[in-house]
N, C-alpha and C positions, 0 to 999 in steps of 0.2 A: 377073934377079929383083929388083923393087926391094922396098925396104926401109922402112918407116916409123922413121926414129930418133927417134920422140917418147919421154921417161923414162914409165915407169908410172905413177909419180906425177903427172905432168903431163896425161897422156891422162885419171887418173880428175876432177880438177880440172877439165879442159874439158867432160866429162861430164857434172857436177854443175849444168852449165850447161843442159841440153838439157832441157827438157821433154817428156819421153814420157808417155804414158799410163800409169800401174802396171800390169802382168799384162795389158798386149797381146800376143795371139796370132800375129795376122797369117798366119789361115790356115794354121799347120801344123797345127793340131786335125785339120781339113781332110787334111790331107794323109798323115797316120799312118791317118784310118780310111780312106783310098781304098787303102791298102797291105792292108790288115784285110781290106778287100771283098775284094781281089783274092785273096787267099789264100784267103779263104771258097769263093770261086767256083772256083778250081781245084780244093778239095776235091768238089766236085758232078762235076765233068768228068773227070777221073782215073781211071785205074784204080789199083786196091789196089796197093800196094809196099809193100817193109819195107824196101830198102836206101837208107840216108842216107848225108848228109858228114859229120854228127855223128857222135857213136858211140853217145849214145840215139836221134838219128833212125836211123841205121843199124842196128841191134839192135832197136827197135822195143819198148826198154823203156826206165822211165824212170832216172835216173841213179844210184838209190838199188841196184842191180842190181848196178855194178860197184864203188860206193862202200860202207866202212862209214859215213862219215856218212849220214844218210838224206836230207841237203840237199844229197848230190856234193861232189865234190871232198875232198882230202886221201886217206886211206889207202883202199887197194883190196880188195875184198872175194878171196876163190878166184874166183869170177867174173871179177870184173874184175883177177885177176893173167894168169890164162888167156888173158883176149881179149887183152889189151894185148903177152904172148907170142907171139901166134896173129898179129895183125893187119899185122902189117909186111911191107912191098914183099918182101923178103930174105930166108929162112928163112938159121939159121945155117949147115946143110951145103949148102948154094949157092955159100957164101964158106969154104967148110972152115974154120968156126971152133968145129967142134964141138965142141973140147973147150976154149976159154974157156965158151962157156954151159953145158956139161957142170958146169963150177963153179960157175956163178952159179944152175941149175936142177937138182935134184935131184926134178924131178915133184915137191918140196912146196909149197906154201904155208906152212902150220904145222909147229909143235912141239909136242911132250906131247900129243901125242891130241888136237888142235886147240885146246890151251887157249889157248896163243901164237903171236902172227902179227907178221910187223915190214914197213914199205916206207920207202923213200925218195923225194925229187923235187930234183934240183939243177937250177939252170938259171942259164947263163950268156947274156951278151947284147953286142951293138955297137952304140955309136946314136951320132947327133951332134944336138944340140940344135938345134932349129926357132928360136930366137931371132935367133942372127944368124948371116951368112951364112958367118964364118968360124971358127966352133965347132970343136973340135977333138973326132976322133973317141975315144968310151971305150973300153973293153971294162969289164966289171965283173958281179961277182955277183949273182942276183937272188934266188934262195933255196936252201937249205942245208936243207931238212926231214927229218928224222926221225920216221914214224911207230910205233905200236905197239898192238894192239888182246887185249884179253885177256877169253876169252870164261870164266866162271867156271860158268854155268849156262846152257840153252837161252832163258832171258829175261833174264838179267842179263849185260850186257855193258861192259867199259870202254875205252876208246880217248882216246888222246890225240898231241898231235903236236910240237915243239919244231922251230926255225926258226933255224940258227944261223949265216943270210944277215943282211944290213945290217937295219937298220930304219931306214924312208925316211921315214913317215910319220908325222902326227901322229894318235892313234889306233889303230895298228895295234898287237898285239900278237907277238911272240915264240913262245909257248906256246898252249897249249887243251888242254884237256880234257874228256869228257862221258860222263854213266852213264844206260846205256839199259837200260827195264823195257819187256819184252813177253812176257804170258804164251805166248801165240801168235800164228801171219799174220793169225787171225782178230778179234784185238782190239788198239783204236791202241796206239802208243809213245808213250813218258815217257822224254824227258832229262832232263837236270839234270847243270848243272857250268858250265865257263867255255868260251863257245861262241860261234858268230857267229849272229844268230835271223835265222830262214829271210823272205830279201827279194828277190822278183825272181828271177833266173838265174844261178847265180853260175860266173865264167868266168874263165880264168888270165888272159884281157886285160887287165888293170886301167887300162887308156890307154880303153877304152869310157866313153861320156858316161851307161851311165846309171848309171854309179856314181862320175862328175865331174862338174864343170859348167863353162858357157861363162865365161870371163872375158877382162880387154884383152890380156894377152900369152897366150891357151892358153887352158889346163884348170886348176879348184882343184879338188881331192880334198874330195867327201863321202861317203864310206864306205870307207877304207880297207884295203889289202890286210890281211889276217889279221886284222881287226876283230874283237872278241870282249868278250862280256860275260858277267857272272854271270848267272844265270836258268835258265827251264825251260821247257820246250815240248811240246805233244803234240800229235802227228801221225798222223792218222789217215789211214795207206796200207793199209787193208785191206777200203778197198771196190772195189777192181777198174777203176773207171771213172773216179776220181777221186784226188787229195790235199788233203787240208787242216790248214794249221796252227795253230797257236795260242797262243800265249807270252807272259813276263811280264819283263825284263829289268832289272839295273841300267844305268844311263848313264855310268859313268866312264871308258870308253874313248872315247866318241861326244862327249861334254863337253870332250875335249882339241880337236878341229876346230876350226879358226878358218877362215872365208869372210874373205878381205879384211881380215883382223884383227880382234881379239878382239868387237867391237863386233856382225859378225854371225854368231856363232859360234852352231851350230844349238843348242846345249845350256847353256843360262846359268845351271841350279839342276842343283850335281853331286849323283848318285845318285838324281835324279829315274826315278822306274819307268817304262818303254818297254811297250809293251803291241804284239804282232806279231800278222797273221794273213796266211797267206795258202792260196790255193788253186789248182788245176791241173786241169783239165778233158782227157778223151781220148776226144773222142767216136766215133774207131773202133769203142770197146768194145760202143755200138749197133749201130753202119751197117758191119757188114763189111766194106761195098764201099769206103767210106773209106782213105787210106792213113794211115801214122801220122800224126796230129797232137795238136799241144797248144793249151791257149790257157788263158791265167789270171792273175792278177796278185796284187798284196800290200800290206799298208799298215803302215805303221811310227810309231806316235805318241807325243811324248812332248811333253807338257805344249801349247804352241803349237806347236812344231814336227811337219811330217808329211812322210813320205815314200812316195810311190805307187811303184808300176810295175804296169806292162801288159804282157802279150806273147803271142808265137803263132809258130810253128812246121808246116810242113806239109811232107812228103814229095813234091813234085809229079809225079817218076817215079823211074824206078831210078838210084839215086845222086845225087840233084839234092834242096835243101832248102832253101827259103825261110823268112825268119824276120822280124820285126820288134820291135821291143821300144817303147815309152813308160815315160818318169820323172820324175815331178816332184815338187817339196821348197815347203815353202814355211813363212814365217814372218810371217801375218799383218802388213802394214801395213806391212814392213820389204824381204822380199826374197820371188821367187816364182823358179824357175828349174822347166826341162821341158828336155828330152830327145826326141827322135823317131831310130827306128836302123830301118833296112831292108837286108836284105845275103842274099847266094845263098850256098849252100857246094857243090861239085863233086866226088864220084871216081871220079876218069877210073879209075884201078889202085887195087887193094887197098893200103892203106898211104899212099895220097896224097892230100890232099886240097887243091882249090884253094878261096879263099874270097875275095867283096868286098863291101864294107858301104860304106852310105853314114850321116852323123851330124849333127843339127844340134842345137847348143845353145843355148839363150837365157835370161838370166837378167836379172833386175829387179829392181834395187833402188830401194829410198825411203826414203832416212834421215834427209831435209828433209821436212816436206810440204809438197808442190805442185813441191816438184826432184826428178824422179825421171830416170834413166838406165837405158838397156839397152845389154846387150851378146852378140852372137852369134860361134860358134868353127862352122867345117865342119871337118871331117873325112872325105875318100874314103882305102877303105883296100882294097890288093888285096896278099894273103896266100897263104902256101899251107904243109900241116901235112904233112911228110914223114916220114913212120916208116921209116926204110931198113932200120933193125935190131930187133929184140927191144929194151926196156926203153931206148929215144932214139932222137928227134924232133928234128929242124932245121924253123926256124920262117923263113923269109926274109918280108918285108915291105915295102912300097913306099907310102907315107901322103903325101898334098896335104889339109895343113893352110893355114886360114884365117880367121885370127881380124881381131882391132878395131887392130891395132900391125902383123900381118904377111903374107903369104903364101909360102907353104913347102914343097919338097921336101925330104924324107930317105926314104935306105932304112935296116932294120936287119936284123938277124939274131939269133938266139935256137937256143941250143943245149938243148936240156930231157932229163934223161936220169935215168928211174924206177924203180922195182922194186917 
């Protein structure tokens, strides 16, 4: 495997040198919608299915189902304590462990008459850095969460989560919190509290480009895991066919990010207001004959700076799920960067899932005018999400990384174990 030993500093220097065109494409525009079509057109050709790799393609609802957040992910509804119970290769008397989960499961979920609900997510991992070839291997923490959901009235609800794994990034926070009003299914939600506003798809991967971006050794983070601002949002999931959101945010979390140091850092005036919207389309809800899909995207603005994403989702037969996602950010005059992600998920057995994606990233900068430089990362990644037991999940992965400095094999692994 050869090795580029040029310093970072020196590669962005020789860079500064190249005249590229600002926010060239170069045909992947191209190439994300030929992925679109083709998932469009197996929706016409297909017969109906509900079973997926996901676990909302698979259930054939969306993620708000198993989640108390209504954006997925963090704390689990009774719903989603049940499937996540239910879902694994194992049952516990298969392995006569019945009476560990005998402890850990008492058929609750809550306490006090469902006023309180509690979950966890810890997940540890192994990886060796893609930089140079003789990285030494980790193990180390990735999160330590604590949730807790306390439902006071049939419309007034409070949930919040504390995180007491490393903090890796800049941006990311620790904590959250958020207070949800709904009178009933039949009229939207109102949050309000310290929260992450609803952008794109949000997925325990956080190594995905479309919430990084390409640069000369890897990936820089722009949205960070547990990202969270003050703000409010309403959501309107009680038209059956649809989601849409809509929000108003502070930027002080988002305002810590620095791209390549501080100079292009996406947030340059702190506490400037973010303004969110996104939406989620499920045209099943027409065409019966349809199997589940989605398709929808979101935009996120805050003064010059914007960030898009696109995506779509389709069931193409029993247990098989296509997906693609688009992401791009940009900052007038200065920096554009995009994202294109395409990738199948597979289960073969209840509780297994195989998955492989493919990622290209490109980003542009122009900090001179008339010097401008680009830079592109790939990324092929073949995964697979094993539930052997009730409440944990072993994650193996196998990623051929290729950026502007290297080209790269590692495998990792990933231990995830929830309640």
């Amino acid at each position: 495997m050869k090795k580029n030993r040029m310093t970072h500093n020196f590669f962005l220097d020789r860079l500064f040198q190249r005249n590229v065109q600002f926010g060239k494409v170069k045909y992947t525009l191209s190439i994300f919608i030929l992925l679109f079509l083709i998932a469009i057109g197996n929706i016409v050709f297909l017969n109906n299915t509900k079973a997926t790799s996901e676990f909302s393609m698979w259930t054939g609802k969306p993620c708000s189902t198993c989640h108390v957040n209504l954006q997925g992910g963090g704390m689990r509804k009774d719903f989603g304590w049940q499937f996540g119970k239910d879902a694994s290769f194992f049952t516990p008397d298969e392995l006569s462990l019945e009476g560990v989960y005998g402890f850990l499961d008492k058929n609750k979920y809550s306490w006090f008459d469902g006023l309180l609900a509690a979950g966890a997510d810890a997940r540890y991992a192994t990886f060796r850095s893609y930089k140079t070839d003789d990285a030494p291997r980790r193990v180390f923490p990735m999160q330590a969460s604590l949730y807790s959901n306390l439902k006071l009235t049939d419309f007034f609800k409070l949930e919040g989560q504390y995180n007491f794994g490393p903090k890796i990034f800049n941006g990311q926070r620790m904590w959250s919190y958020s207070m949800l009003f709904q009178p009933d299914s039949t009229y939207p939600a109102l949050i309000v509290g310290f929260f992450q506003p609803s952008m794109g798809l949000r997925d325990c991967d956080m190594t995905s480009l479309d919430r990084r971006i390409a640069a000369p050794d890897g990936t820089e983070v722009l949205i960070a895991t547990d990202y969270a601002e003050y703000g409010a949002e309403v959501i309107f999931n009680n038209i059956g066919w649809a989601e849409f959101n809509a929000g108003i945010f502070d930027s002080e979390s988002l305002s810590e990010l620095s791209i390549f140091g501080t100079t292009l850092a996406p947030i340059n005036v702190k506490n400037n207001p973010s303004l969110n919207v996104r939406g989620i389309l499920y045209p099943q809800t027409f065409f019966e004959f349809l199997p589940y899909t989605y398709f929808g995207g979101s935009v996120l603005i805050n003064g010059e700076f914007v960030y898009n994403t696109g995506f779509a989702g389709i069931a193409v037969m029993d247990d098989l799920h296509l997906f693609a996602k688009y992401a791009s950010s940009n900052l007038p005059g200065v920096r554009f960067t995009e994202s294109f992600i395409g990738g199948i998920t597979y289960m073969p057995f209840k509780g297994i899932l195989l998955g492989f994606r493919g990622e290209r990233g490109n980003t542009y900068v122009n900090i001179i005018p008339g010097n401008s430089f680009s830079m592109r990362t790939d990324q092929l990644v073949a995964n697979a999400k094993i539930f052997l037991l009730p409440y944990f999940e072993i994650i193996p992965e196998y990623r051929y990384m290729r950026t502007e400095e290297y080209r790269s094999i590692r495998w990792a692994l990933q231990m995830h174990f929830y309640y």
